[in-house]
DSSP file (Angstrom, degrees, kcal/mol; ACC not computed):
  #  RESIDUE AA STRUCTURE BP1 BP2  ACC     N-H-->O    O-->H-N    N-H-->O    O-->H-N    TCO  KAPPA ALPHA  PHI   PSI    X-CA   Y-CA   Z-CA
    1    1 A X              0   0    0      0, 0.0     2,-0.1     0, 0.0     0, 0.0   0.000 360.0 360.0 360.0 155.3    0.9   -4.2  -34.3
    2    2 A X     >  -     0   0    0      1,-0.0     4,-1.0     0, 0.0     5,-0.1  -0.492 360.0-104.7-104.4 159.2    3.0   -2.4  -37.4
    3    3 A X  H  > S+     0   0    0      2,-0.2     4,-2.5    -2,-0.1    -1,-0.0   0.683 117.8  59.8  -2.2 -69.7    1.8   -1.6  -40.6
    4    4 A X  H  > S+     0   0    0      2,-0.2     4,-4.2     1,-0.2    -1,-0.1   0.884 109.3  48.0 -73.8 -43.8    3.3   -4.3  -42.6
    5    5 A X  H  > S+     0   0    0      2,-0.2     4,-2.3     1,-0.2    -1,-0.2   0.908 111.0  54.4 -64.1 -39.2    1.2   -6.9  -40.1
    6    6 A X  H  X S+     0   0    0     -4,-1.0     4,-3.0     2,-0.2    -2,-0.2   0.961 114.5  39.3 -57.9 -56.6   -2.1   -4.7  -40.7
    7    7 A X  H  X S+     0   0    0     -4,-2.5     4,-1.4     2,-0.2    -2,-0.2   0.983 107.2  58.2 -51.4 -70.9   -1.6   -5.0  -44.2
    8    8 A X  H  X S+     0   0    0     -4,-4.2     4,-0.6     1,-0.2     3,-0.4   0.820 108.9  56.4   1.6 -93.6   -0.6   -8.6  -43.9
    9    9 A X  H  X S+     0   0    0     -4,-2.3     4,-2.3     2,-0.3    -1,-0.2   0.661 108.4  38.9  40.4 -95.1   -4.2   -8.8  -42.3
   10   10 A X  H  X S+     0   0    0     -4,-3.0     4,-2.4    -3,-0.2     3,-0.3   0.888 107.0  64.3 -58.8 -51.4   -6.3   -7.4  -44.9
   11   11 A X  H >X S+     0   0    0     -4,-1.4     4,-1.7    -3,-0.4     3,-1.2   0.792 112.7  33.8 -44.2 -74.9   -4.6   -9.0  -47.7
   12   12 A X  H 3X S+     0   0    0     -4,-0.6     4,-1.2     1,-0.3    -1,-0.3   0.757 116.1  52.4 -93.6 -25.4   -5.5  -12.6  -46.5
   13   13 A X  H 3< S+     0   0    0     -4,-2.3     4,-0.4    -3,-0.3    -1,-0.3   0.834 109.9  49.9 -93.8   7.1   -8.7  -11.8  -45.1
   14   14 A X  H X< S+     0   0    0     -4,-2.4     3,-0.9    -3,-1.2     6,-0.5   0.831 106.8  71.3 -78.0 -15.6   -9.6  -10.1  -48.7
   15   15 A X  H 3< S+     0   0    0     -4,-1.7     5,-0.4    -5,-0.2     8,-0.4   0.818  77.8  66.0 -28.4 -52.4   -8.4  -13.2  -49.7
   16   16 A X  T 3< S+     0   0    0     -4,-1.2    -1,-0.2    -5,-0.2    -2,-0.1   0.708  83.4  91.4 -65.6 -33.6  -10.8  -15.2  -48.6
   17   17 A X  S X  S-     0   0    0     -3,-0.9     3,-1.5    -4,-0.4     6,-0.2  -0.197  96.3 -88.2 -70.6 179.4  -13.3  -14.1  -50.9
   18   18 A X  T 3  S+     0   0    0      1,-0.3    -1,-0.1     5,-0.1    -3,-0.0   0.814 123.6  33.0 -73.6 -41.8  -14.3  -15.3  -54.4
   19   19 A X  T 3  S+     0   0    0     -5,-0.1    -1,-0.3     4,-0.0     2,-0.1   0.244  89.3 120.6-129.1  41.2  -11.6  -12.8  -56.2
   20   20 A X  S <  S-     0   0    0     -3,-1.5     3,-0.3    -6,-0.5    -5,-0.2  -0.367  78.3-102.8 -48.2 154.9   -8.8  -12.7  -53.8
   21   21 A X  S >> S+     0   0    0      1,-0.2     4,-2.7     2,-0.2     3,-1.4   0.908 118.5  52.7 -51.1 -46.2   -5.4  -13.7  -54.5
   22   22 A X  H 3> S+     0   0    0      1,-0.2     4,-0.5     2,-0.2    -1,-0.2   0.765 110.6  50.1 -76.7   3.0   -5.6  -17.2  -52.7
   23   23 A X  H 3> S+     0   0    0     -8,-0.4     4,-0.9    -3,-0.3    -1,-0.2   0.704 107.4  54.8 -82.0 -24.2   -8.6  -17.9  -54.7
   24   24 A X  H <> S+     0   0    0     -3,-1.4     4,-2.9     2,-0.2    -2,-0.2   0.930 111.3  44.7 -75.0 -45.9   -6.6  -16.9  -57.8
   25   25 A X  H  X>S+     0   0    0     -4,-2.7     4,-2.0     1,-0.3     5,-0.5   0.956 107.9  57.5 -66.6 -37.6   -3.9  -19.4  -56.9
   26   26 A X  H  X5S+     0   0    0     -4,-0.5     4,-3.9    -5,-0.5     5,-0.4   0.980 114.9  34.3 -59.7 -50.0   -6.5  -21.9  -56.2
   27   27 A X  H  X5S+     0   0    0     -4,-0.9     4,-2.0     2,-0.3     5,-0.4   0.946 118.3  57.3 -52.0 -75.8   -8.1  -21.7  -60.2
   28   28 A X  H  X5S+     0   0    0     -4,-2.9     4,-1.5     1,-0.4     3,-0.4   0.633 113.0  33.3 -74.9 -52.6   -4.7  -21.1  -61.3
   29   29 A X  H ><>S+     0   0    0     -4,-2.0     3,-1.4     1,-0.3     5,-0.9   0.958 122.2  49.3-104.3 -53.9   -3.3  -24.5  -59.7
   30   30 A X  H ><<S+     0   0    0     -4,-3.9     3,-1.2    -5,-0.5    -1,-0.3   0.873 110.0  55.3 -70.3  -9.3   -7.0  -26.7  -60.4
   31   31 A X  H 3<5S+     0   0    0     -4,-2.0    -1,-0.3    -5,-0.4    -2,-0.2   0.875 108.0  46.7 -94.7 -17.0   -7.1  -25.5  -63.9
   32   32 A X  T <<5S-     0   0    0     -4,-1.5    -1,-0.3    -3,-1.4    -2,-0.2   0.426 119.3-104.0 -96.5  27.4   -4.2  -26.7  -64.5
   33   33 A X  T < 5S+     0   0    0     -3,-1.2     3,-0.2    -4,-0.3    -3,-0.2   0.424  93.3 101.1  91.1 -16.4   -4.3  -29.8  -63.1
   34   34 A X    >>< +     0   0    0     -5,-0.9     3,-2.5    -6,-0.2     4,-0.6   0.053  40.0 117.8 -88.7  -3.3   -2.2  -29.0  -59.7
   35   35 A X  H >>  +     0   0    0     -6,-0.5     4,-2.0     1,-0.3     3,-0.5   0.719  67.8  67.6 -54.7 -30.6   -5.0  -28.7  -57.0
   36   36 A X  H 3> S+     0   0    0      1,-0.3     4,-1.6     3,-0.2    -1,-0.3   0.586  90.7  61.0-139.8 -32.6   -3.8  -31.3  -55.3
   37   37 A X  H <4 S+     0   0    0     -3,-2.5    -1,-0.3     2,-0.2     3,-0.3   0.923 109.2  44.5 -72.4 -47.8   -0.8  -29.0  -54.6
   38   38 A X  H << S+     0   0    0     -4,-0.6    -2,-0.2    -3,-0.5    -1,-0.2   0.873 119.1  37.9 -57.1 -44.9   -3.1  -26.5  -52.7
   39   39 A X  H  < S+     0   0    0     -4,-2.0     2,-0.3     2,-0.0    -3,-0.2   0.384 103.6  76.4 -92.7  10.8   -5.4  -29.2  -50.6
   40   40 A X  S  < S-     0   0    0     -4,-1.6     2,-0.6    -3,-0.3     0, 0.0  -0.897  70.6-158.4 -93.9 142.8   -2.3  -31.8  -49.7
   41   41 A X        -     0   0    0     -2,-0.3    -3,-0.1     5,-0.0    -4,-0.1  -0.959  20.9-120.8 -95.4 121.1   -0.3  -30.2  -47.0
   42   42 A X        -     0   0    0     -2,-0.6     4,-0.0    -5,-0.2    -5,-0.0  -0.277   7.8-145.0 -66.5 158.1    3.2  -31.7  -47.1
   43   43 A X  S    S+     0   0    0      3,-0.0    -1,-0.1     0, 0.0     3,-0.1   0.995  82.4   0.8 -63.0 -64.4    4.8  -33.4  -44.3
   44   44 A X  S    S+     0   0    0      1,-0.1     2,-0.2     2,-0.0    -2,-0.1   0.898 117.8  29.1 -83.6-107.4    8.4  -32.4  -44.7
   45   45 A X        -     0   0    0      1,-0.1     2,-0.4     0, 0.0    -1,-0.1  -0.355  70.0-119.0 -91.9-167.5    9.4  -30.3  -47.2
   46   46 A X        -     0   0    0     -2,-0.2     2,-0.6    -3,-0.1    -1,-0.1  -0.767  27.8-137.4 -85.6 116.8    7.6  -27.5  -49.1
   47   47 A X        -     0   0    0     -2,-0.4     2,-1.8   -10,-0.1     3,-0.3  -0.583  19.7-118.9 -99.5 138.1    7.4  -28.2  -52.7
   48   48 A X     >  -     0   0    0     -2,-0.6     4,-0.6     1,-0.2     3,-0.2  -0.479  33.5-174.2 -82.3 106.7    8.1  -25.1  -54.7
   49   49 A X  H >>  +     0   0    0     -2,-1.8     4,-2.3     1,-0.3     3,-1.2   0.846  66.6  53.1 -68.0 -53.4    5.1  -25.0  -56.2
   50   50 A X  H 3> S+     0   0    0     -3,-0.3     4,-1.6     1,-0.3    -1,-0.3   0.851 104.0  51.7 -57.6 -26.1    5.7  -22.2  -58.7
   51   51 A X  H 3> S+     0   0    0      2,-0.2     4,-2.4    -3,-0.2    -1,-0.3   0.840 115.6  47.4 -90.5  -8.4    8.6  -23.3  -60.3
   52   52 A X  H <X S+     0   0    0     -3,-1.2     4,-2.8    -4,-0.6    -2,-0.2   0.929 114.8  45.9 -92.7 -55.8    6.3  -26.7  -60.8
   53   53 A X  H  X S+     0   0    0     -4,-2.3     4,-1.3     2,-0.2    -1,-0.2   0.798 110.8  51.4 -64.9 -27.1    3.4  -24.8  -62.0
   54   54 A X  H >X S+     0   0    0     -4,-1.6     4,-3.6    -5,-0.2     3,-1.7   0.988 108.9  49.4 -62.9 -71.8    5.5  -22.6  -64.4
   55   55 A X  H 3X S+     0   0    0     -4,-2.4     4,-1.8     1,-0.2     5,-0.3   0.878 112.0  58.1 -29.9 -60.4    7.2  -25.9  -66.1
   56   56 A X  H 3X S+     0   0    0     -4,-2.8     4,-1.5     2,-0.2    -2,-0.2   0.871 112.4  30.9   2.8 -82.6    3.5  -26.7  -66.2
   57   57 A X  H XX S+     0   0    0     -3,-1.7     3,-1.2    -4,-1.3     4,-1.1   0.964 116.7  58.8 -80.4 -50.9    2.3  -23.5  -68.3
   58   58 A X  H 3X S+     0   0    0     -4,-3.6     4,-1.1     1,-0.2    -1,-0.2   0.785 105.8  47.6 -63.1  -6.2    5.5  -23.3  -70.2
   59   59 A X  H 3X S+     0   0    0     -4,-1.8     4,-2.1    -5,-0.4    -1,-0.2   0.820 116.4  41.4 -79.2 -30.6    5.0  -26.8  -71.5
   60   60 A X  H <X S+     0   0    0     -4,-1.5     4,-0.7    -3,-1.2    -2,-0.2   0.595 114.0  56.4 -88.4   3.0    1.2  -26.2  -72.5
   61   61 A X  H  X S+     0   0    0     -4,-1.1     4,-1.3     3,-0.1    -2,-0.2   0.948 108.0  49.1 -89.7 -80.6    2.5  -22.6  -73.8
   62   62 A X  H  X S+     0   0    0     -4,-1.1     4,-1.7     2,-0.2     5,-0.3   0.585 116.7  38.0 -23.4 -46.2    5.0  -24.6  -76.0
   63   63 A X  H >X S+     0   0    0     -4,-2.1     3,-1.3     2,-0.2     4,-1.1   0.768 112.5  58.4 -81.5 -95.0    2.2  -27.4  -77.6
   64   64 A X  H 3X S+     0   0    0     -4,-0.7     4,-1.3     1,-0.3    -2,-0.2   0.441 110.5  37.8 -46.3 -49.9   -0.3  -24.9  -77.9
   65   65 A X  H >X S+     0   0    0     -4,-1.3     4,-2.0     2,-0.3     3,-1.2   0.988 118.1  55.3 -84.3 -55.7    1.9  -22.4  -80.4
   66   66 A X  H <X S+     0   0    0     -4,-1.7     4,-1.9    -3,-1.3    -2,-0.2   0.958 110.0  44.8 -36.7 -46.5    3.3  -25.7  -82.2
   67   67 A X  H 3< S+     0   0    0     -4,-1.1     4,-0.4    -5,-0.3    -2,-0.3   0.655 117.7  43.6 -87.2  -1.9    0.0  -26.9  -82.9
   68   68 A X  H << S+     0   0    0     -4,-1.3    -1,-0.2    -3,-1.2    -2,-0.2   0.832 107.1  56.2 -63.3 -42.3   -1.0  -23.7  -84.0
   69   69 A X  H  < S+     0   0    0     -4,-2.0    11,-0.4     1,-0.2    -2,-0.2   0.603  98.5  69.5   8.9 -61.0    2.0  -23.0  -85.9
   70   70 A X  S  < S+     0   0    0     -4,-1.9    -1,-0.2    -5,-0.2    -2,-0.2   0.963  72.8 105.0 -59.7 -69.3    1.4  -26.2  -87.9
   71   71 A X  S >  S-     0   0    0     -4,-0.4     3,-2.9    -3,-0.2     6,-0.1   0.027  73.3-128.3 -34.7 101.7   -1.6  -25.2  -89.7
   72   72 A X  T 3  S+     0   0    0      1,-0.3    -1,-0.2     5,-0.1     5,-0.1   0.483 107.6  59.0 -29.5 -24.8   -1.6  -24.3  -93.4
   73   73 A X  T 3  S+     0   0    0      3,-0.1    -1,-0.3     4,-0.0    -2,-0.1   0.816  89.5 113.8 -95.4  -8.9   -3.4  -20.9  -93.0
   74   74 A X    X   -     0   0    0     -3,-2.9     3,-2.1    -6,-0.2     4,-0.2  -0.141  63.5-150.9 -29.7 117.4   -0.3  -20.0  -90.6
   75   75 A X  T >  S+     0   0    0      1,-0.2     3,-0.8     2,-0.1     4,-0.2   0.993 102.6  55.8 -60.4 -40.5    1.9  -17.5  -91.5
   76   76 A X  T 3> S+     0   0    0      1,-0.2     4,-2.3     2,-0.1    -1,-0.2   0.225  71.3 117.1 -47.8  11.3    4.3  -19.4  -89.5
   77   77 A X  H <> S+     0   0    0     -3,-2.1     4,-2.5     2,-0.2    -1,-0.2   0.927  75.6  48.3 -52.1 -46.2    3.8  -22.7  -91.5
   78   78 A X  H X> S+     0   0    0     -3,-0.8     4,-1.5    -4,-0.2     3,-1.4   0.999 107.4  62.0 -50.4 -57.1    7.6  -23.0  -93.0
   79   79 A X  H >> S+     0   0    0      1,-0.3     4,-3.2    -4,-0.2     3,-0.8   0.884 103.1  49.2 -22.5 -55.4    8.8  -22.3  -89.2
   80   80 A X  H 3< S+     0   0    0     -4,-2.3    -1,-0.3   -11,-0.4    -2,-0.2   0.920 102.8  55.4 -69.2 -27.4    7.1  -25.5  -88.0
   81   81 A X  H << S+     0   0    0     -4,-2.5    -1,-0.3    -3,-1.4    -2,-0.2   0.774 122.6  32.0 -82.9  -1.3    8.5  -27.8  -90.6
   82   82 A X  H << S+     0   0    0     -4,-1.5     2,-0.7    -3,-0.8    -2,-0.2   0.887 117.0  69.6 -90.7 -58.3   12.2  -26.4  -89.2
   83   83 A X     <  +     0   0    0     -4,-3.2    -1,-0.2    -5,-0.2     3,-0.0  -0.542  43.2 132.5 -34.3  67.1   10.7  -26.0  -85.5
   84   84 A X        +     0   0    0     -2,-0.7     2,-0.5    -3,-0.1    -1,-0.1   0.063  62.4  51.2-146.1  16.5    9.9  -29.0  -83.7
   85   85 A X  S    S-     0   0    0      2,-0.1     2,-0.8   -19,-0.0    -2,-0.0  -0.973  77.7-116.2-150.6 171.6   11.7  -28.4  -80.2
   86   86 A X  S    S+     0   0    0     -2,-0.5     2,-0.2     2,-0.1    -2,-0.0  -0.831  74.0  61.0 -99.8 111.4   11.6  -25.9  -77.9
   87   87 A X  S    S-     0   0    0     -2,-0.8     2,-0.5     0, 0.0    -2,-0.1  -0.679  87.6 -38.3 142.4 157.3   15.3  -24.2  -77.6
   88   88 A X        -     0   0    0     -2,-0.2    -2,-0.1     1,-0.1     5,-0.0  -0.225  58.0-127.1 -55.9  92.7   18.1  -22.4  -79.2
   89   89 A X        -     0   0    0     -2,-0.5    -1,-0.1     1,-0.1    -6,-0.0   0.068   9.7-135.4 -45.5 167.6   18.9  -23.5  -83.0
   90   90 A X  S  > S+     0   0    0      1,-0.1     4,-0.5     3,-0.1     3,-0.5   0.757  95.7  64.0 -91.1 -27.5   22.3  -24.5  -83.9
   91   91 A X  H  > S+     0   0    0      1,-0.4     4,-1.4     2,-0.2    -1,-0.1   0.446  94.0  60.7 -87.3 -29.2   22.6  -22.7  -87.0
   92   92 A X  H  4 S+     0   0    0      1,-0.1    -1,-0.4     2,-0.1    -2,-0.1  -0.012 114.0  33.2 -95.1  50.7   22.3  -19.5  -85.3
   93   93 A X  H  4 S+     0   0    0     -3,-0.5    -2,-0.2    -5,-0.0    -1,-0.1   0.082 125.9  49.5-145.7 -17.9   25.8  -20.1  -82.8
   94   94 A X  H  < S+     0   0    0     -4,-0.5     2,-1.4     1,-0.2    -3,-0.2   0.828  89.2  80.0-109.5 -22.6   27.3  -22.1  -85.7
   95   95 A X     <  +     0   0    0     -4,-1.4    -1,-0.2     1,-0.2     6,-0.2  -0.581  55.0 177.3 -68.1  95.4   26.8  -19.9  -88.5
   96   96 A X        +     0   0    0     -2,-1.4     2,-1.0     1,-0.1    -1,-0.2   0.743  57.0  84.3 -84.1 -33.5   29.6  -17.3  -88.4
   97   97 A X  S >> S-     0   0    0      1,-0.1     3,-2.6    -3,-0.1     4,-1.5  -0.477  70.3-151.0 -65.1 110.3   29.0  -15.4  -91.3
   98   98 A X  H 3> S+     0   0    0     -2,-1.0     4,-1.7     1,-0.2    -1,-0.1   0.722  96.3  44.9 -35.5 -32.4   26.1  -12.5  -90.5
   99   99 A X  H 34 S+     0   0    0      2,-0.2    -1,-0.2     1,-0.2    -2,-0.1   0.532 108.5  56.1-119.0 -15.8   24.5  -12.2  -93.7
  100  100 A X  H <4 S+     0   0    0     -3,-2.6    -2,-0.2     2,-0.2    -1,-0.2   0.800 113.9  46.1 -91.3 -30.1   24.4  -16.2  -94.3
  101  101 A X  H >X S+     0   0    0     -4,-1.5     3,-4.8     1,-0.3     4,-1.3   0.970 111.3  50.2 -84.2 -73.8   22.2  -16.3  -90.6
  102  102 A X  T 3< S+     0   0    0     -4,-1.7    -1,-0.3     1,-0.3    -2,-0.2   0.428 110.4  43.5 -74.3  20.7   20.0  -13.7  -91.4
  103  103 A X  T 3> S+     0   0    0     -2,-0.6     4,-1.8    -3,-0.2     5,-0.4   0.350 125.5  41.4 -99.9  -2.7   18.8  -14.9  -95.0
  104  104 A X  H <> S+     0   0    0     -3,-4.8     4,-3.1     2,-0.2     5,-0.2   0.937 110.7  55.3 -85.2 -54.4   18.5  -18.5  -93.2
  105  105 A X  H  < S+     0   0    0     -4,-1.3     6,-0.2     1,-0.3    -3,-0.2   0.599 112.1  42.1 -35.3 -53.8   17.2  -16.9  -90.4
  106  106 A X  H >>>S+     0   0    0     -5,-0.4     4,-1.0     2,-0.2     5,-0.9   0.815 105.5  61.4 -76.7 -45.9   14.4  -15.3  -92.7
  107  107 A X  H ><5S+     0   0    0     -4,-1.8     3,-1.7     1,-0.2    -2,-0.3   0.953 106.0  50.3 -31.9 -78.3   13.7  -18.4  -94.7
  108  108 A X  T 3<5S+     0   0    0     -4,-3.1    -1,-0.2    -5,-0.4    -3,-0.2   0.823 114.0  44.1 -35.2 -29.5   12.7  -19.9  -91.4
  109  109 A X  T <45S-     0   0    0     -3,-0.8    -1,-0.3    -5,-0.2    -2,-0.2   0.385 111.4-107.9-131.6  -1.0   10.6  -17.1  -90.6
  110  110 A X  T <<5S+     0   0    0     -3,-1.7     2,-1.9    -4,-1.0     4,-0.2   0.288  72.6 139.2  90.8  -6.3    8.7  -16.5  -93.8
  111  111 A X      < +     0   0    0     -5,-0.9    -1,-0.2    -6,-0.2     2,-0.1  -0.445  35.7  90.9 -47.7  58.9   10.7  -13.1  -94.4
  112  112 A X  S    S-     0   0    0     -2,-1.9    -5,-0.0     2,-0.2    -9,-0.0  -0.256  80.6-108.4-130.6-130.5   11.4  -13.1  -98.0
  113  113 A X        +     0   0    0     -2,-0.1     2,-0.4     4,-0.1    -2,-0.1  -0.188  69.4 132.5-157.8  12.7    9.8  -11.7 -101.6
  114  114 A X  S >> S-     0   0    0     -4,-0.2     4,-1.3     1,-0.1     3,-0.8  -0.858  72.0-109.0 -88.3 161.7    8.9  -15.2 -102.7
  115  115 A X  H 3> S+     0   0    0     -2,-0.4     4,-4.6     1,-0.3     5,-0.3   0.444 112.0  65.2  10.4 -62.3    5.1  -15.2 -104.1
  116  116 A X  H 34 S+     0   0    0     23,-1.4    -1,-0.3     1,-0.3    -2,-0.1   0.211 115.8  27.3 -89.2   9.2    3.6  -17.1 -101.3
  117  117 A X  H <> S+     0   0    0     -3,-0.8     4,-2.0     3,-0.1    -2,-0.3   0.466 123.5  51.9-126.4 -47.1    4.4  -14.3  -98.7
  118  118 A X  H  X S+     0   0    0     -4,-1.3     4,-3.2     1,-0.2     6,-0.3   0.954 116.9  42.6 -55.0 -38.4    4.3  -11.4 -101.5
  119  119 A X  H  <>S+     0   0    0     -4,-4.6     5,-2.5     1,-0.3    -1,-0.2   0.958 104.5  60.5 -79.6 -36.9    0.8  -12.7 -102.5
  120  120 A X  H >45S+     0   0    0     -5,-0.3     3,-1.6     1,-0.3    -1,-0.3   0.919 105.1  53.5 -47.6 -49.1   -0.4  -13.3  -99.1
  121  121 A X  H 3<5S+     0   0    0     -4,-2.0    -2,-0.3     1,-0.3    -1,-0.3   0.844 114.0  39.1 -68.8 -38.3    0.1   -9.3  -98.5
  122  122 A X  T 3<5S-     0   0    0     -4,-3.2    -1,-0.3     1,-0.0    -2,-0.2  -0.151 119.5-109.8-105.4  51.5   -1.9   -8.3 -101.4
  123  123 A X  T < 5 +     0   0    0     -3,-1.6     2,-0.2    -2,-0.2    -3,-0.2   0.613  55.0 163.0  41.8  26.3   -4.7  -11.1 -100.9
  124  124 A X      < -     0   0    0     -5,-2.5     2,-0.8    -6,-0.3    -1,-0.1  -0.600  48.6-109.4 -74.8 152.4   -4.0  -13.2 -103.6
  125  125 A X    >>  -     0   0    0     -2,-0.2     3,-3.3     1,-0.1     4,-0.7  -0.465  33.6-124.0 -78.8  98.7   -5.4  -16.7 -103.4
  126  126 A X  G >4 S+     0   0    0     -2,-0.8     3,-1.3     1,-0.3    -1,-0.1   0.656 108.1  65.4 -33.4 -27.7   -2.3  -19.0 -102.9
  127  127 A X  G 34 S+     0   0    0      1,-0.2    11,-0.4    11,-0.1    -1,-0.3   0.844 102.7  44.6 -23.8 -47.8   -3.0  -20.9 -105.8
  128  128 A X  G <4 S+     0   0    0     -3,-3.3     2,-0.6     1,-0.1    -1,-0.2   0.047  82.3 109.0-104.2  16.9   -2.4  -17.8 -108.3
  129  129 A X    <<  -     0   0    0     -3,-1.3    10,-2.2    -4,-0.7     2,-0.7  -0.369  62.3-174.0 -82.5  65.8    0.9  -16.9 -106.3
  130  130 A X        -     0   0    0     -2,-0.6     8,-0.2     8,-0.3     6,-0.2  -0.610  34.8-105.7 -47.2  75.1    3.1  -18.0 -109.2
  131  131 A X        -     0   0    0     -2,-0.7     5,-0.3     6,-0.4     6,-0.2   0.571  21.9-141.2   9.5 127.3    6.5  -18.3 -109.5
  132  132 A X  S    S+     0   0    0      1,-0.2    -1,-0.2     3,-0.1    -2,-0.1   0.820 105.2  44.5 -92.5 -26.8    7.9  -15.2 -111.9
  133  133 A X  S    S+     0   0    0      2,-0.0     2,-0.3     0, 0.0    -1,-0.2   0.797 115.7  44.9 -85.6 -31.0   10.4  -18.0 -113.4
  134  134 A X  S    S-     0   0    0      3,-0.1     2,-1.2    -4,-0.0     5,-0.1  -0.685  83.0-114.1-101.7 143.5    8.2  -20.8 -113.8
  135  135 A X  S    S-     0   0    0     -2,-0.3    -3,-0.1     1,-0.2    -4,-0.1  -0.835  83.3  -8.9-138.7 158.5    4.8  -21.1 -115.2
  136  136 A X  S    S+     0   0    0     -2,-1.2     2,-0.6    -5,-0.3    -1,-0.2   0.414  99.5 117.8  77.1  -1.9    2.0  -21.9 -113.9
  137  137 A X        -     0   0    0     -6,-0.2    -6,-0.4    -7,-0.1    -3,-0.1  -0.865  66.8-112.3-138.4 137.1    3.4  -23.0 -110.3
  138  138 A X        -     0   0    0     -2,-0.6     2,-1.0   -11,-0.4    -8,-0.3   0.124  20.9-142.0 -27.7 116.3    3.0  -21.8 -107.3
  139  139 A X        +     0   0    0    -10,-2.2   -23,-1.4     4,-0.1     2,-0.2  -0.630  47.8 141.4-104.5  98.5    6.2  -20.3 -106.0
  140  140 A X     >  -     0   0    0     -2,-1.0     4,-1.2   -25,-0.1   -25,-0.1  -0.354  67.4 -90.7-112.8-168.5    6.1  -21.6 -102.0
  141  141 A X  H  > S+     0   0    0      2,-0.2     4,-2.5    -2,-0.2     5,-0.1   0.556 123.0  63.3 -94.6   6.0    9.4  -22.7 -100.5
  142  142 A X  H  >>S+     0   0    0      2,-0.2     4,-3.1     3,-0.2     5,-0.5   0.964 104.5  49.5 -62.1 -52.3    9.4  -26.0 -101.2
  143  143 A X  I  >>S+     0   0    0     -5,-0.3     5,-1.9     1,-0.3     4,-0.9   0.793 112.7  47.9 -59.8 -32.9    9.4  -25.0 -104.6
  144  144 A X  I  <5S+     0   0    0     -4,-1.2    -1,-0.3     3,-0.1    -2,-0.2   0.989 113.0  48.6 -43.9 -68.6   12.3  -22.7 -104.0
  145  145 A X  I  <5S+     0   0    0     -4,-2.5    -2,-0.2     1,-0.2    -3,-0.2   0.947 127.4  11.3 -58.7 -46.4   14.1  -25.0 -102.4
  146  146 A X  I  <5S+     0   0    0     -4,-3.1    -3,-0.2    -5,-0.1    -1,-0.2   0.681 125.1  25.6-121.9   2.9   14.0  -27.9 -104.5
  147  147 A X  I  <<S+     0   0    0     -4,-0.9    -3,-0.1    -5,-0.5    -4,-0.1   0.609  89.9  87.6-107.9 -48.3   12.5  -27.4 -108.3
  148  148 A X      < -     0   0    0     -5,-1.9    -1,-0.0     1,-0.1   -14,-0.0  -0.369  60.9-157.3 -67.0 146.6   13.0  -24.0 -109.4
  149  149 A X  S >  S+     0   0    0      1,-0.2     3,-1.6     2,-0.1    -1,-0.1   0.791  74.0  68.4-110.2 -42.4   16.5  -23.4 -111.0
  150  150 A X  T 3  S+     0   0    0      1,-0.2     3,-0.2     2,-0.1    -1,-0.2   0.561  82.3  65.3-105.0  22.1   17.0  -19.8 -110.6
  151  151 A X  T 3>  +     0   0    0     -7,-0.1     4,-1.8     1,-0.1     3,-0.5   0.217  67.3 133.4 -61.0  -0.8   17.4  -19.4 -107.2
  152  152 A X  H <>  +     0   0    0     -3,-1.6     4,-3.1     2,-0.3    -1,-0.1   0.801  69.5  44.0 -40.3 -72.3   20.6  -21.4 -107.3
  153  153 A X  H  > S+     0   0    0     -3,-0.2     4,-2.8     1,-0.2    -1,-0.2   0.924 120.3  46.2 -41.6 -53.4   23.1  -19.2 -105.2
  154  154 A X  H  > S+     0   0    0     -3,-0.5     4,-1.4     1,-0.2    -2,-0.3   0.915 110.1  53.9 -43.1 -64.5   20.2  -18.6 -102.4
  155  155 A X  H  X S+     0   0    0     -4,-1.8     4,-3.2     1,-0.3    -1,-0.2   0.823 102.5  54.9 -76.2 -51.8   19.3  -22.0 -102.5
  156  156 A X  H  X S+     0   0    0     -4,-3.1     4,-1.1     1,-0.2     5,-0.5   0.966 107.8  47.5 -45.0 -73.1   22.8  -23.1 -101.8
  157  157 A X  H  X S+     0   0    0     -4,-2.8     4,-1.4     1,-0.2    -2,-0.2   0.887 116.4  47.1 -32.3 -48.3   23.2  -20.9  -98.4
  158  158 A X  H >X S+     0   0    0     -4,-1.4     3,-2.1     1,-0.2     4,-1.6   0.988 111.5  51.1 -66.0 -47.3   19.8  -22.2  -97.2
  159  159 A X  H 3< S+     0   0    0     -4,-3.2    -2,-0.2     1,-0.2    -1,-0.2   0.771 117.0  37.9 -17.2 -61.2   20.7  -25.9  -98.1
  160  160 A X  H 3< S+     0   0    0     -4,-1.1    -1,-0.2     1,-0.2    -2,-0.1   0.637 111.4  57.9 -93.0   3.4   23.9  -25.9  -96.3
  161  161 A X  H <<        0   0    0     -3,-2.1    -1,-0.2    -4,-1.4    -2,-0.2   0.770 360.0 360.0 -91.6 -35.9   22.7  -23.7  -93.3
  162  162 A X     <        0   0    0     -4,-1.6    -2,-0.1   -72,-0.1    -3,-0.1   0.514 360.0 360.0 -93.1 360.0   19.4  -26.4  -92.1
């Protein structure tokens, strides 16, 4: 008997215990819901069980980080209100000028100098992150985008860019 079969060997019968590998695949496939894939044997063909069980985790990867995402104490809060599918924006293949994708591109991503991210880095209470143009209101991006006046050129590029 070779090597490779000797090997072969041990692997399955360390298997067999409680934290062998086929014991991982078994948790991995009942916790998600898939056991069903481990005790049915198929008749025919073989079902590729990994690529099933990957669509699987990448779907619950994908809700889990949206619904987290969403939540006001997120940095990522603006993101979600753009963000609401899983896949490759349009605005970055259709915007051709560089410098017009990355300020959109940072909007989107909470990269800027307005208030509500400056204030957030020095632990101001988002109430009292205040708009340097305005007084008395909170300078978020809504307010960027659609009340405050002297942001006007920015405002255009993001406007016509989401």
């Amino acid at each position: 008997m070779g090597i490779g079969n000797e090997i072969l060997l041990e692997s399955c019968r360390n298997s067999l215990d409680n934290f062998g590998w086929l014991h991982n695949i078994k948790r991995t496939l009942e916790t998600n819901e898939m056991l069903s894939f481990y005790e049915d044997v198929p008749d025919s063909v073989y079902p590729f069980i990994h690529k099933k069980l990957f669509e699987k985790l990448k779907d619950k990867f994908h809700q889990t980080s949206f619904d987290q995402i969403k939540s006001d104490s997120s940095k990522l809060r603006t993101y979600a209100i753009f963000k609401s599918e899983v896949g490759i924006e349009n605005y970055l293949t259709e915007i051709k000028n560089v410098a017009d994708r990355v300020l959109v591109t940072k909007f989107r991503l909470s990269n800027h100098r307005l208030m509500i991210e400056v204030g957030r880095h020095n632990n101001t209470p988002k109430e009292l992150r205040f708009c340097p143009f305005c007084s008395n209101v909170v300078e978020n991006e809504k307010h960027f985008m659609f009340t405050c006046s002297s942001y006007t050129p920015e405002k255009e590029i993001s406007r016509t860019c989401l």
